[in-house]
C-alpha positions in Angstrom: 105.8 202.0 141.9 102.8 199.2 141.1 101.8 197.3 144.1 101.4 193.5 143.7 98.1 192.4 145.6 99.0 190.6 148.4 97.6 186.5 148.5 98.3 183.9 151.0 99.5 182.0 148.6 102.4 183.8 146.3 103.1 180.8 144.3 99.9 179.0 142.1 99.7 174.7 143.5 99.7 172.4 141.0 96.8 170.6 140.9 97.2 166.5 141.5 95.4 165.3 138.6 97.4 167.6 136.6 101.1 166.5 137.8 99.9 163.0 137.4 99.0 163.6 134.0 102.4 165.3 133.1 104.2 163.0 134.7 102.4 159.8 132.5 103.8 162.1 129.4 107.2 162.5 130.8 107.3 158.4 130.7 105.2 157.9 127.5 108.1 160.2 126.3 110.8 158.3 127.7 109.1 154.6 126.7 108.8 156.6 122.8 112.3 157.8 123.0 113.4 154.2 124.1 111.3 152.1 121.3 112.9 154.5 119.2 116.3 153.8 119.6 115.8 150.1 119.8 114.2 150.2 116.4 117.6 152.3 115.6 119.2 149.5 116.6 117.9 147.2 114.6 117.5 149.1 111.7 121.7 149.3 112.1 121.7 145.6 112.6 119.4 145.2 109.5 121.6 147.6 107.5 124.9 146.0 108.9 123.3 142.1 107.8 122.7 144.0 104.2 125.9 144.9 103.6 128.0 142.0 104.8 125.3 140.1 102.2 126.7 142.1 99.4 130.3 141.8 100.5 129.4 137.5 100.0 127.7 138.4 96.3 130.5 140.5 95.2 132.9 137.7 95.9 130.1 134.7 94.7 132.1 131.6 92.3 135.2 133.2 93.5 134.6 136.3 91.5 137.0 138.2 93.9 138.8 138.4 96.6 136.7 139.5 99.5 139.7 141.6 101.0 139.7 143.5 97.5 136.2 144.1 98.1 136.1 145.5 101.6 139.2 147.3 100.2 136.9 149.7 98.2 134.4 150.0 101.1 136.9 150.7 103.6 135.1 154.1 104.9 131.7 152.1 105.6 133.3 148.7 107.2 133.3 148.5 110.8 133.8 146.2 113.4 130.4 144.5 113.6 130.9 144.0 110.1 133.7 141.9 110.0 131.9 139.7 113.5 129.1 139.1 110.9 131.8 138.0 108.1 132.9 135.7 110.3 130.0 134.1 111.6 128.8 133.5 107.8 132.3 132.4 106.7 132.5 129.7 109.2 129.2 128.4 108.4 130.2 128.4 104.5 133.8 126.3 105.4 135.7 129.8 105.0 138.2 129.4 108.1 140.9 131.0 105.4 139.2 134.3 104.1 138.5 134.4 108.2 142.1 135.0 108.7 142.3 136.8 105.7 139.9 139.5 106.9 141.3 139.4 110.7 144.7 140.1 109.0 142.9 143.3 106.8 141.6 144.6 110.3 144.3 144.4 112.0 145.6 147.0 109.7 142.6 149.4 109.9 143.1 152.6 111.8 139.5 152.1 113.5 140.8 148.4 115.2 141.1 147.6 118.6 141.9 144.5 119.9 138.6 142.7 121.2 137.9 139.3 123.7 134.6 139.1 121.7 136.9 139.0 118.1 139.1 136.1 118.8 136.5 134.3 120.8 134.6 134.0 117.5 137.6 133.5 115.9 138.7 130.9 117.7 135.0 129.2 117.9 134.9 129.0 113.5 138.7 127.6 113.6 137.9 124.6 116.4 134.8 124.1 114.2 136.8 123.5 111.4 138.9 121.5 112.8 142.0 124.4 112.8 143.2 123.3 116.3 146.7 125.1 115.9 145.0 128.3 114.2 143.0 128.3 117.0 146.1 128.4 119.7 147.6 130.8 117.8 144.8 133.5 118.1 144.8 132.8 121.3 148.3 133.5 122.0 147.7 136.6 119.5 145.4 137.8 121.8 147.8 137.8 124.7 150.2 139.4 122.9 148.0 142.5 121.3 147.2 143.1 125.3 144.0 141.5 125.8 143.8 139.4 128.5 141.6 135.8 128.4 138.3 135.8 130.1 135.3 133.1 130.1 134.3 133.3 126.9 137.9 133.3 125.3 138.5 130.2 127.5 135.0 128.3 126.6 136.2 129.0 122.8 139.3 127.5 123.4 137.7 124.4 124.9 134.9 124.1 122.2 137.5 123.9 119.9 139.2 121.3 121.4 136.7 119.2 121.8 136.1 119.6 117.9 139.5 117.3 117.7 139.4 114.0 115.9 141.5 112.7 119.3 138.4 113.1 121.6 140.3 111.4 124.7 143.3 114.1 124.4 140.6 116.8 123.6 138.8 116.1 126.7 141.9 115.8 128.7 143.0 119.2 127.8 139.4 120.5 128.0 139.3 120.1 132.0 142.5 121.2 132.3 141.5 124.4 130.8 138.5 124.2 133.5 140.9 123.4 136.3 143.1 126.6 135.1 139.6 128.8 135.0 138.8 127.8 138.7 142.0 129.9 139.8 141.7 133.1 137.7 139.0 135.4 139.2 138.5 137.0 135.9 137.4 133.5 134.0 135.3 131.9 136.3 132.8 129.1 135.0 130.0 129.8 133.8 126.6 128.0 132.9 128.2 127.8 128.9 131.5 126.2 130.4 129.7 123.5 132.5 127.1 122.4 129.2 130.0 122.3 127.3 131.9 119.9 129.2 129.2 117.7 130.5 127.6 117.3 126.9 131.4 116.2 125.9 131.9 113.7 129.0 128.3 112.5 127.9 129.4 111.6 124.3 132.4 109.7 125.6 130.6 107.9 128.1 132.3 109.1 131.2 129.5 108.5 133.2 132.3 109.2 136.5 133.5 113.1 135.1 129.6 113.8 134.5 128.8 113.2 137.8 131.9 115.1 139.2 131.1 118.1 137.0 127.0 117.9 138.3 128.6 117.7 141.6 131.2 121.1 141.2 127.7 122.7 139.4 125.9 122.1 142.4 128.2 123.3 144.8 129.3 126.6 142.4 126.8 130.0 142.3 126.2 128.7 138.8 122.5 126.7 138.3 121.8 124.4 135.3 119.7 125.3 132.9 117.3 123.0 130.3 120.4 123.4 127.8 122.5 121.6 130.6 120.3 118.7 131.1 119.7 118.6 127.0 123.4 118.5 126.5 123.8 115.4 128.1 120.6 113.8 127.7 121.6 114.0 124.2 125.4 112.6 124.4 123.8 109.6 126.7 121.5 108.9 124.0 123.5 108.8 120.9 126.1 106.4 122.8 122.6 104.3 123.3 123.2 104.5 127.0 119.5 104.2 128.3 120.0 104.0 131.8 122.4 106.7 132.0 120.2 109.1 130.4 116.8 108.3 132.3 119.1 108.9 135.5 119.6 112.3 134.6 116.1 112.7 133.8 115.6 111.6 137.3 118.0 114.6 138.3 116.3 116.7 136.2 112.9 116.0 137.5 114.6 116.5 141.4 115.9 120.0 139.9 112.1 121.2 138.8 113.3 122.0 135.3 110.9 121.2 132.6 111.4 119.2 129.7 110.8 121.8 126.7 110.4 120.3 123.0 114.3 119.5 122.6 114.1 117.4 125.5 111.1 115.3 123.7 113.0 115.5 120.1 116.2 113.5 121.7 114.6 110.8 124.1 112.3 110.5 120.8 115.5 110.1 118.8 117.5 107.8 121.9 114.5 105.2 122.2 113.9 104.9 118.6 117.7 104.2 117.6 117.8 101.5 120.3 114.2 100.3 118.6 112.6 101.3 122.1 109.8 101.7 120.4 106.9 101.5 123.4 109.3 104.0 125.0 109.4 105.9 121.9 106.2 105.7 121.4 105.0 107.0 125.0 107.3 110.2 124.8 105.5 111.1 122.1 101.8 110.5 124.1 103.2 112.6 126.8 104.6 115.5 124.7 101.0 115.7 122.6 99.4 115.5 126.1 102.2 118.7 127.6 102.2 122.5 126.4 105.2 121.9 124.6 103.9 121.0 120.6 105.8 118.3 118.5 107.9 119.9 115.5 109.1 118.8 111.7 112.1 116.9 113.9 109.9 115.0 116.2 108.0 113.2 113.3 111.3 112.8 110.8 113.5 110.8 113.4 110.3 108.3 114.4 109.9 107.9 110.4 113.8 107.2 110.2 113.7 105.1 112.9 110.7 103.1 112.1 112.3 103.0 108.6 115.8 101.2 110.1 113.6 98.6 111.6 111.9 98.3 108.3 108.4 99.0 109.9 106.5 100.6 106.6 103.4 101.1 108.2 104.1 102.4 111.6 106.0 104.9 109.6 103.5 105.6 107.5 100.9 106.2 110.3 103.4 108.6 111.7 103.1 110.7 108.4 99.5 110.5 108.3 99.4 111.7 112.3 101.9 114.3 111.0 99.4 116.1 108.3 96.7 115.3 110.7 98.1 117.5 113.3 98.6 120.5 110.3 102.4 120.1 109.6 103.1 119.7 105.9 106.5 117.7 105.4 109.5 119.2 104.5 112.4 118.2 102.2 114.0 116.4 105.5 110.8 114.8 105.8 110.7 113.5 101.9 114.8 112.6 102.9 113.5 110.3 105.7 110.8 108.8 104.0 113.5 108.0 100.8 115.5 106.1 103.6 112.1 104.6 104.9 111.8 103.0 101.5 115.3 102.2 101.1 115.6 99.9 103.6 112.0 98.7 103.0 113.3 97.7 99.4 110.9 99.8 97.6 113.1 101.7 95.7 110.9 102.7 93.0 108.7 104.4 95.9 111.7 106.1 97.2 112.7 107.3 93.2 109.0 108.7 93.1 109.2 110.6 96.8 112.6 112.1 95.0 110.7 113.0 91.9 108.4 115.1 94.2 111.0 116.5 96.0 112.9 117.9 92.8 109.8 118.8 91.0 108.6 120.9 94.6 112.3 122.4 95.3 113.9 125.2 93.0 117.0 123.7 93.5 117.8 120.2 95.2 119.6 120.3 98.4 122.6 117.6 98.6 121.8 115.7 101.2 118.4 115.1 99.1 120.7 114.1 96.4 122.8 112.0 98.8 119.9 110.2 100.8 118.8 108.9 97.2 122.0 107.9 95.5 122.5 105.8 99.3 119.0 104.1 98.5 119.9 103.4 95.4 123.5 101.8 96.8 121.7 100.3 99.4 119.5 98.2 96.9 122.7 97.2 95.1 122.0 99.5 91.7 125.5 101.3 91.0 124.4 102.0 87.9 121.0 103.7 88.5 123.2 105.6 91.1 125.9 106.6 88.6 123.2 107.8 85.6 121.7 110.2 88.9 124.9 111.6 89.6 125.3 112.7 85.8 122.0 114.4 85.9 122.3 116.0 89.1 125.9 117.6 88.1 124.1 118.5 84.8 121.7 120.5 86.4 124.6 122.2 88.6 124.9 120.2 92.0 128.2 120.0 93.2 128.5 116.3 95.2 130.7 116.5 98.5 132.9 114.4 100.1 130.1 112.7 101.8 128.7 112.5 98.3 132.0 110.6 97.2 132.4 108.3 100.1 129.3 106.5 99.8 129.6 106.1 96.1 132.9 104.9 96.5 132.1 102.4 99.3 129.3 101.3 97.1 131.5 101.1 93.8 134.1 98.8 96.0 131.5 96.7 96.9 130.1 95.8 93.7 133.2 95.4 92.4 132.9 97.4 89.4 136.2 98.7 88.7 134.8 100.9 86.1 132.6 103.1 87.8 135.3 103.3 90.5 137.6 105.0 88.1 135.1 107.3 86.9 134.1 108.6 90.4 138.3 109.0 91.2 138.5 111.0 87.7 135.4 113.0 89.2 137.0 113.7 92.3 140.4 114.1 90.9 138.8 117.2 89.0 137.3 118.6 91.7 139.9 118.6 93.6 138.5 116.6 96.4 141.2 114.9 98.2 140.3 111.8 100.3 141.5 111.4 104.0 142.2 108.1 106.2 138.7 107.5 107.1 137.6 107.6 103.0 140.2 104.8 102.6 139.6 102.7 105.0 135.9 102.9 105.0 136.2 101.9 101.4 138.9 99.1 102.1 136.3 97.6 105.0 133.8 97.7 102.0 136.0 95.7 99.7 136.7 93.5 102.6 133.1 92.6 102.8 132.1 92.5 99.1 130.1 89.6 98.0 129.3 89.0 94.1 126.2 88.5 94.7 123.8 90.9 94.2 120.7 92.4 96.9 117.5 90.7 95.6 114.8 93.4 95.5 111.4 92.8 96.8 109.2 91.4 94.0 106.0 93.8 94.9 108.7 96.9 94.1 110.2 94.7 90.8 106.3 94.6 89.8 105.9 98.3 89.8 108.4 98.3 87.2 109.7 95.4 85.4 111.9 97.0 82.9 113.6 99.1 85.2 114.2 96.1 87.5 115.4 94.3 84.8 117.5 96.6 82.7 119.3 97.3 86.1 120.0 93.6 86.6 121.9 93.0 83.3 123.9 96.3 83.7 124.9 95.2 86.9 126.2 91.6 85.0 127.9 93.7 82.5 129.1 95.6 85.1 130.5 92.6 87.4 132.4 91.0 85.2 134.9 93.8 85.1 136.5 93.4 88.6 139.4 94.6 90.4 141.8 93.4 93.1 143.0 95.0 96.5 146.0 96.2 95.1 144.1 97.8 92.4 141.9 99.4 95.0 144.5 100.6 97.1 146.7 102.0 93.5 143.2 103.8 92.3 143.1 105.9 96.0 146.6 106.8 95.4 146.3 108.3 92.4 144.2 111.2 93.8 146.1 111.6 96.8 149.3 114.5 97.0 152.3 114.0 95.4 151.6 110.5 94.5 152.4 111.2 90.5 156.0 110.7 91.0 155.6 107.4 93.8 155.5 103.6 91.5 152.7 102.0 92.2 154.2 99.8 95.0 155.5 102.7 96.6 152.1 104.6 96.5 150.7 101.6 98.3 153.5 101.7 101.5 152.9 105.5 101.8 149.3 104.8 102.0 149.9 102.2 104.9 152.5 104.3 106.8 150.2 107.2 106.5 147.1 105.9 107.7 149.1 104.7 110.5 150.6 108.2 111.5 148.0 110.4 110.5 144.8 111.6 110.5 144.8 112.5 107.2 147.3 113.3 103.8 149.2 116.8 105.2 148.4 119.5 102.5 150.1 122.9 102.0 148.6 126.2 102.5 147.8 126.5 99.2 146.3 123.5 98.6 143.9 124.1 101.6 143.2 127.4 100.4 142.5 126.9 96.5 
């Protein structure tokens, strides 16, 4: 039998330096093994973005029906699949292929009824307006066995709050919050408190914005930048100075710092009130702060400047703009069309558009829209109708917003044969107007003068003919003019069911129903084709 020699020490000791040394690899292994599976992670997210971007190509034009098309990938489409679908959907106006593709889950064998799914659900259908398809997830999701938590409940009130009755919206809003406060599951939270005190803001309830900053005070729950932003913001657009330097007062107490946003809309509130010293000293004290101005902080003071029909201070706002290294966008060319528009230089805004088309591979509508408004703006329907032509020649599609200010501008000139052309247009693309169209248009009317906008003589220099061949089409165009009733029997003619109404019954339906209504009711069909 072999002897072991005998030590004092059976066992070898590690040395220090070396279990120090093991124990740094043992981490650098873990931090690896870590950084590898968040790059997993967002190599799936990647992948998952991919495919839900091929799902919207496959079904581009209306080419097909996107359930058909997650019918043949049904082995590969998930979960997170369908939460991207619906994020992209609602920013495309796609509310109905949103239920569409809830209803083809729901029949999946991999679907389980999710808070997260209806909250988005519910968040694209208040966005859109859907009020009732938003209560009716929501009482979906009681009845597949989910039970309502915070961010089911802040959906629901967003989408309330998206209601064209802001009064009722609001109402229900905090009694949503009041329910919220006795459920232990669906407690407030930072999102709930923004949301409410950015809507109280924007209908001047200066008395529920302090109750809520009160409850916030007293709750676990601390306001944040977006809080004070929120209603900041909702002050401002209502033009309510005092009320919004008050809560920067509270903000200031609070030791919260102002970040960029903050800048951007006291920017935005002094110069739509033509504060302009104010206006003007925000922006010396964000150039003097960390935070760094952005595109937005130079477009509104351009658009502002522009209302007040202050050329050069606007101008000396683009030149600080390139100074500082920013080259302008197309919003930026938008707001300097509008500059000019109101300026009366509408061959300077014509050649800003020129620039804008020639730079963009395809023109975005609201560039389209900003110059067809300066054109209206100037009195030129007929400049504004030849654009129009070219821009759906070169495959724009106008919107309602498109159609609205033509029509307002049409009504106003009293050209009764340009407003039967833009009806025939929206007639064929199926574009139905609601009670705000009409009655905009009928305010237009109202206010119509025959009389034509004289346009500055320094822009009619520029170019004489066009100045002048403008002018006689608009006296050709004049003398073919059109009464109320006329107005009101052209709008009837592209709203629902009116075919089979006489004239004089189209018109009492019109008045009944912008007295009821917020807008013509329209099938499920309708809606969806």
């Amino acid at each position: 039998m072999l002897a072991c020699p005998t030590t004092s020490s059976p066992w070898p000791q590690r040395h220090p330096a070396l279990a120090s040394r093991r124990q740094a690899a043992v981490a650098a292994a873990r931090g690896k093994r870590r950084g590898a599976d968040a790059g997993e992670g967002a190599d799936l997210a990647a992948e998952a973005a991919e495919l839900v971007r091929f799902f919207l190509r496959k079904t581009a034009g209306g080419k097909e029906r996107l359930v058909a098309v997650l019918d043949r990938h049904v082995k590969v489409v998930r979960t997170e699949h369908c939460f991207l679908l619906f994020e992209e959907l609602g920013r495309r106006d796609g509310w109905v292929q949103c239920l569409e593709i809830f209803r083809w889950m729901q029949k999946q064998r991999w679907y389980v009824a999710d808070n997260g799914i209806y909250s988005k659900l519910i968040s694209v259908m208040g966005r859109k307006g859907q009020i009732r398809m938003a209560m009716w997830l929501f009482s979906q999701m009681r009845n597949s066995g989910c039970k309502p938590d915070t961010s089911v409940y802040n959906a629901l009130i967003g989408a309330h709050l998206h209601s064209r009755d802001k009064s009722k919206a609001l109402v229900k809003a905090l009694g949503y919050f009041d329910k919220m406060k006795g459920i232990e599951r669906c407690q407030p939270n930072i999102v709930t408190y923004n949301i409410l005190l950015r809507a109280c803001a924007r209908a001047s309830d200066t008395k529920q914005v302090d109750i809520l900053f009160k409850d916030l005070d007293d709750s676990p729950v601390s306001p944040d930048i977006y809080t004070y932003n929120g209603v900041i913001d909702g002050y401002g657009k209502n033009g309510m100075i005092k009320e919004m330097e008050s809560v920067l007062v509270r903000m200031k107490s609070k030791q919260c710092r102002p970040d960029v946003i903050t800048f951007n809309i006291l920017i935005d509130s002094y110069g739509r009130k033509q504060t302009f010293d104010k206006m003007e000293q925000v922006f010396k004290s964000l150039l003097r702060s960390k935070e760094k101005p952005t595109h937005p902080t130079f477009n509104s003071m351009i658009t502002n400047y522009g209302k007040a029909r202050l050329r050069e201070k606007a101008e000396s706002v683009l030149e600080k703009m390139e100074e500082l290294g920013f080259k302008p966008n197309y919003v930026t060319q938008e707001c300097l069309i509008t500059l000019y528009a109101y300026c009366d230089c509408v061959s300077k805004a014509q050649q800003i558009f020129d620039e804008l088309v020639s730079s963009q591979s395809t023109v975005p509508l609201s560039s389209l829209n900003a110059m067809l408004d300066a054109y209206c703006m100037n009195r030129l329907p007929m400049e504004a109708d030849r654009l129009l032509d070219t821009a759906i020649e070169k495959g724009v599609v106008p919107n309602a917003s498109t159609y609205k200010l033509l029509y307002k501008a049409y009504t106003k000139a009293n050209d009764k044969m340009l407003v039967q052309k833009l009806l025939q247009r929206m007639n064929k693309q199926g574009i139905v107007p609601n009670k705000k169209f009409f009655l905009d248009a009928l305010e237009a009317f109202g206010n119509s003068t025959n009389k034509p906008r004289r346009v500055r003589t320094s822009d009619a220099a520029t170019e004489p003919s066009r100045g002048s061949a403008s002018n006689s089409e608009m006296a050709r165009s004049s003398k073919t003019k059109f009464s109320f009733s006329e107005a009101v029997d052209g709008f009837t003619r592209i709203l629902p069911n009116s075919n089979s109404a006489s004239k004089a019954d189209a018109g009492s339906e019109i008045n009944s129903e912008t007295a009821t209504s917020d807008e013509p009711e329209l099938s499920f069909s309708q809606v969806a084709s």
